[in-house]
PAVEXKE-759105 format. One record per residue (C-alpha): residue number from 1; residue in three letters; x, y, z. Coordinates in pm, whole numbers. Layout:
+-----+------+--------+--------+--------+
: seq : type :     xx :     yy :     zz :
+-----+------+--------+--------+--------+
: NUM :  ALA :      X :      Y :      Z :
...
+-----+------+--------+--------+--------+
***
This chain:
+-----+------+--------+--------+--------+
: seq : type :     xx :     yy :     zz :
+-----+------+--------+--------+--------+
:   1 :  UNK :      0 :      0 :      0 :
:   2 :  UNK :    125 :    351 :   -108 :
:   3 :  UNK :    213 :    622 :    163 :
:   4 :  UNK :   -117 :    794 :     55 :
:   5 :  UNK :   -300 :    467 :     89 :
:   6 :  UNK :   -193 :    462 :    455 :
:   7 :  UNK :   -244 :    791 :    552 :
:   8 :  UNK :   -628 :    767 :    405 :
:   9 :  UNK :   -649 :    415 :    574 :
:  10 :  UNK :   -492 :    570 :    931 :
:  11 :  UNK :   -754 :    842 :    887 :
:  12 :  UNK :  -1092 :    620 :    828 :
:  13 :  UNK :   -964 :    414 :   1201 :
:  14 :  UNK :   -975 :    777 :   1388 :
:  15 :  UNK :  -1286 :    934 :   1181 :
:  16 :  UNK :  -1481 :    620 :   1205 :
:  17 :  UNK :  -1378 :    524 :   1594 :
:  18 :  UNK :  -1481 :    886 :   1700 :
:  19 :  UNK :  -1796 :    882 :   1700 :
:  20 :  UNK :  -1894 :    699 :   1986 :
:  21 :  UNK :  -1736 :    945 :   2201 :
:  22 :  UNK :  -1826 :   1226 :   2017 :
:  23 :  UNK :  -2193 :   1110 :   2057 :
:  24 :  UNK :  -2149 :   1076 :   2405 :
:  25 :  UNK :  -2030 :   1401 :   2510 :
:  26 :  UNK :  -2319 :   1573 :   2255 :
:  27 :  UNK :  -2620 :   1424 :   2437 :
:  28 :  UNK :  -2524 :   1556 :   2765 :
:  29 :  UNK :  -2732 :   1865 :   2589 :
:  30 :  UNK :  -2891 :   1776 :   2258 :
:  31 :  UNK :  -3159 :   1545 :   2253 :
:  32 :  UNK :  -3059 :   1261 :   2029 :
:  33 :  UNK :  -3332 :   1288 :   1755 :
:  34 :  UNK :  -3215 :   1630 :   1731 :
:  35 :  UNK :  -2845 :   1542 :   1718 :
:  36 :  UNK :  -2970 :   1305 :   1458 :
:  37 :  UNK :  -3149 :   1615 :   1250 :
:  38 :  UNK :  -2796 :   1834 :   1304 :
:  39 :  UNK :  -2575 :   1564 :   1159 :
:  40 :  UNK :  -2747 :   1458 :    898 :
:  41 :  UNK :  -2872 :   1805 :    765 :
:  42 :  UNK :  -2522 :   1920 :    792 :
:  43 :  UNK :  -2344 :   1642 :    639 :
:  44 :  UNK :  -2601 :   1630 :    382 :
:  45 :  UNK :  -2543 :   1996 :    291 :
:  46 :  UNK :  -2215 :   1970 :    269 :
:  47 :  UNK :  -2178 :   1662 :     56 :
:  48 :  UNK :  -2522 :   1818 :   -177 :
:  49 :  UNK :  -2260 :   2016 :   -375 :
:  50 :  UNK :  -2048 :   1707 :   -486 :
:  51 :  UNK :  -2363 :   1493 :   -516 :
:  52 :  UNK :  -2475 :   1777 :   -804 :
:  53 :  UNK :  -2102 :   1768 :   -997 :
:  54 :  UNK :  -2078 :   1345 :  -1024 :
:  55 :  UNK :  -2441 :   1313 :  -1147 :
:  56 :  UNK :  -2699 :   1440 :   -932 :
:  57 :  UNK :  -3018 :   1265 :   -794 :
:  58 :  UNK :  -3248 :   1175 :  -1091 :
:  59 :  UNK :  -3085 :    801 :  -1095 :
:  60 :  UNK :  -3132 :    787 :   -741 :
:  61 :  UNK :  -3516 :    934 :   -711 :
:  62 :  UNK :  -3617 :    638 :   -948 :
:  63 :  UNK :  -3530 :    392 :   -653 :
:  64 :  UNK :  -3692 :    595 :   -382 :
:  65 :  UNK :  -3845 :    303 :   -214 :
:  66 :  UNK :  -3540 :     99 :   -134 :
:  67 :  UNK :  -3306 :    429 :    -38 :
:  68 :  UNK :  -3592 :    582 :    180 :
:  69 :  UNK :  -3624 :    181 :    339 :
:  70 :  UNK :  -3211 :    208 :    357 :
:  71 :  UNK :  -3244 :    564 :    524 :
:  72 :  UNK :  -3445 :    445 :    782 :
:  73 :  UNK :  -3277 :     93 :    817 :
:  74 :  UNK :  -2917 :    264 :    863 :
:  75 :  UNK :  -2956 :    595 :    957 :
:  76 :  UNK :  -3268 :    748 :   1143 :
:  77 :  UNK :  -3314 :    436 :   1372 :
:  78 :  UNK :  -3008 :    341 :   1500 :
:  79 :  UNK :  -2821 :    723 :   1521 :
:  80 :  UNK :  -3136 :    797 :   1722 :
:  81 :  UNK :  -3092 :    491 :   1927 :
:  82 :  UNK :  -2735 :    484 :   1950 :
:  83 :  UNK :  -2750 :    859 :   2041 :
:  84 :  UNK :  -3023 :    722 :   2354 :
:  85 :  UNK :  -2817 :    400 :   2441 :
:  86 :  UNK :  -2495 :    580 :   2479 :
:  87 :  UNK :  -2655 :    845 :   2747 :
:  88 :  UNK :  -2693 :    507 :   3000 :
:  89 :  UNK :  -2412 :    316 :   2846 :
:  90 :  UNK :  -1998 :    435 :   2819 :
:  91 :  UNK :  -1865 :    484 :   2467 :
:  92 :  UNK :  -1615 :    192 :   2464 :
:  93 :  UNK :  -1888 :    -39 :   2551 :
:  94 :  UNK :  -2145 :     71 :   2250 :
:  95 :  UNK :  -1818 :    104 :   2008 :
:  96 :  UNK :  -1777 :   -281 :   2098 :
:  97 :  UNK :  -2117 :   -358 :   2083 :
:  98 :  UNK :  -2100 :   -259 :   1714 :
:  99 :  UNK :  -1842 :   -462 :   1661 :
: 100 :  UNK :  -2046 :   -713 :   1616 :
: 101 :  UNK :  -2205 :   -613 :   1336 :
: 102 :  UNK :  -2046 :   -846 :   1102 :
: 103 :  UNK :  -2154 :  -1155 :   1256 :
: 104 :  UNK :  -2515 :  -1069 :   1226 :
: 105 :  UNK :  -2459 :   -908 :    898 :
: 106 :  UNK :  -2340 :  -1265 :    773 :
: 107 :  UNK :  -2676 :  -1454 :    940 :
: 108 :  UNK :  -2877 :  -1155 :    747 :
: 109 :  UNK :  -2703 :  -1251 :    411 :
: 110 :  UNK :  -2729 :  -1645 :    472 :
: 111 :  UNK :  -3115 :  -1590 :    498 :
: 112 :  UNK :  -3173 :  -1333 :    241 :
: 113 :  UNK :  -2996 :  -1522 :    -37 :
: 114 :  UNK :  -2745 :  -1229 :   -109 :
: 115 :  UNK :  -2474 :  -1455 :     69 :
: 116 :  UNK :  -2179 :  -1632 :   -142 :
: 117 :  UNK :  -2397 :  -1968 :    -70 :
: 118 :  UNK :  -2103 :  -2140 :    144 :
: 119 :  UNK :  -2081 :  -2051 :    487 :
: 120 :  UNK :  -1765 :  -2269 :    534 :
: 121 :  UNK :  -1625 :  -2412 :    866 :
: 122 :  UNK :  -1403 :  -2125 :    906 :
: 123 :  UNK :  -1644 :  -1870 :    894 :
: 124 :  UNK :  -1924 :  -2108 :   1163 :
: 125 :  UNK :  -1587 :  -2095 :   1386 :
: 126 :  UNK :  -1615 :  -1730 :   1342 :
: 127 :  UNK :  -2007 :  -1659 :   1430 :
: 128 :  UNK :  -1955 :  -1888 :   1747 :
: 129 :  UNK :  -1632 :  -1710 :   1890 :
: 130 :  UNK :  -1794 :  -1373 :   1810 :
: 131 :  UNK :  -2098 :  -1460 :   1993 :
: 132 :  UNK :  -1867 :  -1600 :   2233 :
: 133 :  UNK :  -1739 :  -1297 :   2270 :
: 134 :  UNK :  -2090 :  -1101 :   2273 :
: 135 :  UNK :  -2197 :  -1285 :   2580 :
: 136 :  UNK :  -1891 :  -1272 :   2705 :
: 137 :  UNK :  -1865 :   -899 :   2716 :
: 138 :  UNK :  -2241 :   -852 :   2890 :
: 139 :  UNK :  -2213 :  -1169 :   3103 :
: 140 :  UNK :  -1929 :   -979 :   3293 :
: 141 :  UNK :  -2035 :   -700 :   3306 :
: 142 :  UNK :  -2385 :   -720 :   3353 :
: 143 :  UNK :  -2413 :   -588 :   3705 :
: 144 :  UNK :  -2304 :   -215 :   3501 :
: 145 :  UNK :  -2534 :   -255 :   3234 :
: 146 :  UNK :  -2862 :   -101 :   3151 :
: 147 :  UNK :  -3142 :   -295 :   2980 :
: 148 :  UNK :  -3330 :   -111 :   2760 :
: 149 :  UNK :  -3005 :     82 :   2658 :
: 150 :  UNK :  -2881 :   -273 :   2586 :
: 151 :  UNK :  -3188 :   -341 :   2388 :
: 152 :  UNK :  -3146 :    -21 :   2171 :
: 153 :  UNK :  -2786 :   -135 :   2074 :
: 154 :  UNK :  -2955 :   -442 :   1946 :
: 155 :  UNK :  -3134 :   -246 :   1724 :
: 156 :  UNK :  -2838 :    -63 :   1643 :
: 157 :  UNK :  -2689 :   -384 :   1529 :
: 158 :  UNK :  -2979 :   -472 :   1376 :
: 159 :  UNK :  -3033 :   -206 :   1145 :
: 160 :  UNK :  -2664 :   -199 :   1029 :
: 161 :  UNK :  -2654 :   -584 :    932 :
: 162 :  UNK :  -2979 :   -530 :    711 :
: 163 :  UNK :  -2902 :   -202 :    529 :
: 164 :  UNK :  -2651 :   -400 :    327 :
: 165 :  UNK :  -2881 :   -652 :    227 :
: 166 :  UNK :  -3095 :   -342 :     66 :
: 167 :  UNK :  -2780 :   -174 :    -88 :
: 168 :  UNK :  -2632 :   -497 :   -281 :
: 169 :  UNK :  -3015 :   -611 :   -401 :
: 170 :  UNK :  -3165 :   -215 :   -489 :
: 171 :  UNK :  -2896 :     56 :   -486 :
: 172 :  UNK :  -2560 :   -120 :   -578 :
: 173 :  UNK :  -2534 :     40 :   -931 :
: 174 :  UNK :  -2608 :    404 :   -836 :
: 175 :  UNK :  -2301 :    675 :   -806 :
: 176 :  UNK :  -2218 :    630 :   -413 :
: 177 :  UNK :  -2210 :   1033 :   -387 :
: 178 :  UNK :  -2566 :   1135 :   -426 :
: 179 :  UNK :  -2711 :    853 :   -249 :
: 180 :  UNK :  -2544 :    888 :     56 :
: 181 :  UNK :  -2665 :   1263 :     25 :
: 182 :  UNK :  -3001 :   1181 :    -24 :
: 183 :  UNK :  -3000 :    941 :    262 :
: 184 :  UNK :  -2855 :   1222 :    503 :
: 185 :  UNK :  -3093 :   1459 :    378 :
: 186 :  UNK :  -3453 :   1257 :    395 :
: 187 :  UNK :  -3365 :   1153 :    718 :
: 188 :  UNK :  -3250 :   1546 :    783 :
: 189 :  UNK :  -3645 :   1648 :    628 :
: 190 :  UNK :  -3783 :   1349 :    869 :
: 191 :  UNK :  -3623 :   1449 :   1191 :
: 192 :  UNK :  -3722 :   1825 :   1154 :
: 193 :  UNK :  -4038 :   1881 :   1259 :
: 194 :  UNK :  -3949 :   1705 :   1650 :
: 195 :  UNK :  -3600 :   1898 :   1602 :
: 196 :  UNK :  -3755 :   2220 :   1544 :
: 197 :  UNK :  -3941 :   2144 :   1910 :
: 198 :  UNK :  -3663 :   2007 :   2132 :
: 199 :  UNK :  -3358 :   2230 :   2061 :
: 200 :  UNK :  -3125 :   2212 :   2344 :
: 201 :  UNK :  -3202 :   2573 :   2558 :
: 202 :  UNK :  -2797 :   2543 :   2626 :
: 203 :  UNK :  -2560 :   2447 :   2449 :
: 204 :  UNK :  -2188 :   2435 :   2602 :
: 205 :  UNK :  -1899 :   2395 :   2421 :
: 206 :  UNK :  -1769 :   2031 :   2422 :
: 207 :  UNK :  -2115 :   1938 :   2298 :
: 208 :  UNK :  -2142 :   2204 :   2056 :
: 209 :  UNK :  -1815 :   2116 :   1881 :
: 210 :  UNK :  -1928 :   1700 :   1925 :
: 211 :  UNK :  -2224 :   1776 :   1726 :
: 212 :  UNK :  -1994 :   2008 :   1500 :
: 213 :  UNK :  -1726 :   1758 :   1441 :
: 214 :  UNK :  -1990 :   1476 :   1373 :
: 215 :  UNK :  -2158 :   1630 :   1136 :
: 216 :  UNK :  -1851 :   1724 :    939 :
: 217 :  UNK :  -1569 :   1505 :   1006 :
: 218 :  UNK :  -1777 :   1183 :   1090 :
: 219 :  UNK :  -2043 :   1205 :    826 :
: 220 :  UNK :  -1955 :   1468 :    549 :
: 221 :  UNK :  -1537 :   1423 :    535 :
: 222 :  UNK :  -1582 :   1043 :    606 :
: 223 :  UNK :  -1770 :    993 :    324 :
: 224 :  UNK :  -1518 :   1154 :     98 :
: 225 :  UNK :  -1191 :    983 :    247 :
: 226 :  UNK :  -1363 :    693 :    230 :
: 227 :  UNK :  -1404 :    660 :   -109 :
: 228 :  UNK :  -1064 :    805 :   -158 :
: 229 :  UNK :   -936 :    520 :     25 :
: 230 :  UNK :  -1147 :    272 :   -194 :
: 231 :  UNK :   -985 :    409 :   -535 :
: 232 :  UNK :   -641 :    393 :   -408 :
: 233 :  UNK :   -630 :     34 :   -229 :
: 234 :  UNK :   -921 :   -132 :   -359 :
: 235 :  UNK :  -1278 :   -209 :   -160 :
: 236 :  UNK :  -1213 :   -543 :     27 :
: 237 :  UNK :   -831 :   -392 :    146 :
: 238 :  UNK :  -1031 :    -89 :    224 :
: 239 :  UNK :  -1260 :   -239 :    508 :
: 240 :  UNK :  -1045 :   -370 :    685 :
: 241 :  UNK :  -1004 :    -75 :    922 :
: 242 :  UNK :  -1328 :   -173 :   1060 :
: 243 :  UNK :  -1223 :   -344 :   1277 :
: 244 :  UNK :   -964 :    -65 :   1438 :
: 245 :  UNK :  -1276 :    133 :   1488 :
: 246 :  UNK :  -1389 :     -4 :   1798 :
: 247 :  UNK :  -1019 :    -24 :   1975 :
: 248 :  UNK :  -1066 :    308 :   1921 :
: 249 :  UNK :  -1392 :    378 :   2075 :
: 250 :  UNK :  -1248 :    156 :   2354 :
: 251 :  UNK :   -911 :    389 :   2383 :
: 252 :  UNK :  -1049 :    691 :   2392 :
: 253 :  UNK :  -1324 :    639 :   2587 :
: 254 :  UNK :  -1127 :    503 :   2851 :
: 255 :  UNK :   -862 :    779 :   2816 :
: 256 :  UNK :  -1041 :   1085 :   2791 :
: 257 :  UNK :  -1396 :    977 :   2960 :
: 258 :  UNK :  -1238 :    771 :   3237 :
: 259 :  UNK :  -1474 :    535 :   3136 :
: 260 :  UNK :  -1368 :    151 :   3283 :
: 261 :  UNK :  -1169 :    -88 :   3106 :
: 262 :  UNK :  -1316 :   -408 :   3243 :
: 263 :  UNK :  -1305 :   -768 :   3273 :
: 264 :  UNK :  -1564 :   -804 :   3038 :
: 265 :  UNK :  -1381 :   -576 :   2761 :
: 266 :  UNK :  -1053 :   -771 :   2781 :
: 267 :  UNK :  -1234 :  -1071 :   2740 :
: 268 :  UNK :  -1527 :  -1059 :   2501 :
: 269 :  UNK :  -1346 :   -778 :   2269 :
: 270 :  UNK :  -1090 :   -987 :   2113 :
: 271 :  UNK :  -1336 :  -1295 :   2088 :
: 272 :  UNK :  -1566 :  -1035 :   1916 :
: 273 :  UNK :  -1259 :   -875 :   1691 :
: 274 :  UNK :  -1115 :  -1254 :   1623 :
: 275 :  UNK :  -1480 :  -1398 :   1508 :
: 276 :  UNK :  -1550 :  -1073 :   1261 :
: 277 :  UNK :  -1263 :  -1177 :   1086 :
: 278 :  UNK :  -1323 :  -1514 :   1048 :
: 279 :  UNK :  -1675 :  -1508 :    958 :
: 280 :  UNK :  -1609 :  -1255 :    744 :
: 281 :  UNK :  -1328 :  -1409 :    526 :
: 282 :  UNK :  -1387 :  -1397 :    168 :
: 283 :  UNK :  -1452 :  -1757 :     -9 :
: 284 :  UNK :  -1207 :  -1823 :   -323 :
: 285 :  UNK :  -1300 :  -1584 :   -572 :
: 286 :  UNK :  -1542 :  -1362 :   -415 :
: 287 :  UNK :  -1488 :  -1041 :   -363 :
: 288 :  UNK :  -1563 :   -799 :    -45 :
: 289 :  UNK :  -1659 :   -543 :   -253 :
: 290 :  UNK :  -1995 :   -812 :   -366 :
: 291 :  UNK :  -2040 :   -986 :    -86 :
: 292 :  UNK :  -2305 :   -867 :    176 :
: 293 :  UNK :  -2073 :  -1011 :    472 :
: 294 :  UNK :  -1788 :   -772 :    340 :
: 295 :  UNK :  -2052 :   -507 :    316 :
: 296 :  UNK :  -2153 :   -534 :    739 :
: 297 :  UNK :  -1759 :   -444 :    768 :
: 298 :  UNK :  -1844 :   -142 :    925 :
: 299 :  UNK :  -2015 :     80 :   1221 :
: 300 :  UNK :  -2323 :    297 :    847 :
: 301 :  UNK :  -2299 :    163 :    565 :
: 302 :  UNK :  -2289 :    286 :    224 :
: 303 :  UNK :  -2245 :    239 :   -133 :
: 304 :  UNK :  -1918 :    308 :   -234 :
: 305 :  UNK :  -1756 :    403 :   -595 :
: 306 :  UNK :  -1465 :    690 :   -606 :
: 307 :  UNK :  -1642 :   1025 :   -682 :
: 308 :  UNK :  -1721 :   1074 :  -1040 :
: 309 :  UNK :  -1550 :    726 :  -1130 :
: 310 :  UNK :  -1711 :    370 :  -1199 :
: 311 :  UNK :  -2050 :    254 :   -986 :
: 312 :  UNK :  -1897 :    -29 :   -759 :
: 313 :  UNK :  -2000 :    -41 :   -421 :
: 314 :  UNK :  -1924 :   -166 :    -93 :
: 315 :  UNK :  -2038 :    -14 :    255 :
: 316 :  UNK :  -1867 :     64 :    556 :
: 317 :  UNK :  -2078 :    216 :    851 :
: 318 :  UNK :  -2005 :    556 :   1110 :
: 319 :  UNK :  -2154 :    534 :   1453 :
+-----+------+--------+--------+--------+
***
């Protein structure tokens, strides 16, 4: 990999493990449905311009059923959700929660169909350590944990392993660009009327700069790295940083939210980290960028071609 190829890699495990922090320290003032409504309509804005230049929107309104399913599915459900879990739960433990994202995503694509039709003995190996892993992480530390925020990380997880199954069967040949702008924007136009009621009556400055970097670091300049990183290494090599997300939840919540590292963490994330890779490991032939396992790679998931060049995809996911 080139020196630019590492430097855009090195950048996706920061911008895509920051979130779960960031989210964390916003909610202490904005509601989440409205931190939902700022990220979105700001990330959408921003991206709307380079949306316009690499082909604008009238591909994309043609399939307005599956993106508005896919904008609900990835985005509106589980930021809002995320946003509410992570006001009961620390930011390590929903960034690791996440993580296992690709083990569901793989069950998802087994029962859909849009799986490479051999699950293999590697990748069963994987799903059991990562659930290992799963139970693992809450058995230990279930005296700490709080149930219905537990239950809205579900859905979290949920959401992100089915919004691939959408992209590969409805969206996978539109331009990446003004889908993902769409998506941020309808969910933007849905979240406004209850934003327009509940904005926070003070704001103070770590959460104002959370919601500020979210919207456009995490969403907007993610987007655009991203797919930088996709035309210069390719989309399977590209997804790998994944799974460096969540170590970095985990580091920097324990490091700048004093948040515990616990028995449960040692444990179950490794087993979590160890069974994502196995049971998402590419059969002979079969490419990441195609398969719907490779696609649940990531914390919200989108298609992916470089801007302005061919209509691949692939889908990694920010928290």
């Amino acid at each position: 990999m080139t020196r630019r190829g590492w430097l855009l890699f090195a950048a996706m495990c920061v911008i895509w493990g920051i979130p779960y922090l960031l989210i964390r320290v916003a909610v202490r003032d904005v509601d989440p449905a409205t931190l939902v409504f700022l990220r979105t309509g700001i990330g959408g804005l921003l991206l709307l311009p380079l949306a316009l230049r690499v082909g604008g929107f009238r591909a994309v309104a043609r399939r307005w059923r599956p993106l508005l399913a896919f904008s609900v599915i990835e985005v509106a459900g589980p930021w809002v959700m995320l946003g509410d879990a992570e006001r009961h739960l620390s930011s390590s433990l929903s960034g690791l929660l996440v993580a296992a994202v690709p083990l569901l995503g793989l069950v998802v694509a087994r029962l859909t169909g849009t799986g490479d039709g051999d699950a293999g003995v590697v990748r069963m190996i994987g799903l059991l350590v990562g659930l290992a892993g799963v139970v693992t992480l809450l058995g230990l530390d279930v005296g700490g944990i709080h149930g219905p925020a537990l239950a809205e990380m579900g859905v979290v997880v949920l959401g992100y392993s089915i919004a691939p199954t959408i992209m590969a069967r409805w969206l996978a040949d539109l331009p990446s660009l003004p889908v993902v702008c769409t998506a941020l924007l309808l969910v933007a136009v849905g979240y406004l009327p209850y934003a327009a009621w509940h904005l926070p009556t003070s704001l103070h400055a770590k959460p104002a700069w959370s919601v500020v970097v979210l919207a456009a670091v995490c969403t907007a300049l993610a987007f655009l790295v991203f797919f930088s990183l996709v035309a210069e290494v390719g989309a399977s090599r590209a997804t790998v940083f994944t799974y460096v997300n969540p170590a970095v939840a985990l580091v920097l919540g324990v490091l700048l939210l004093d948040e515990p590292f616990t028995a449960g963490i040692a444990v179950g994330f490794p087993l979590i980290l160890v069974g994502s890779v196995l049971a998402t490991r590419r059969g002979t032939g079969q490419s990441m960028r195609t398969s719907p396992a490779g696609v649940a790679n990531t914390a919200a998931i989108t298609p992916v071609s470089p801007p302005g060049g061919s209509h691949s995809t692939s889908t990694p996911s920010s928290g």
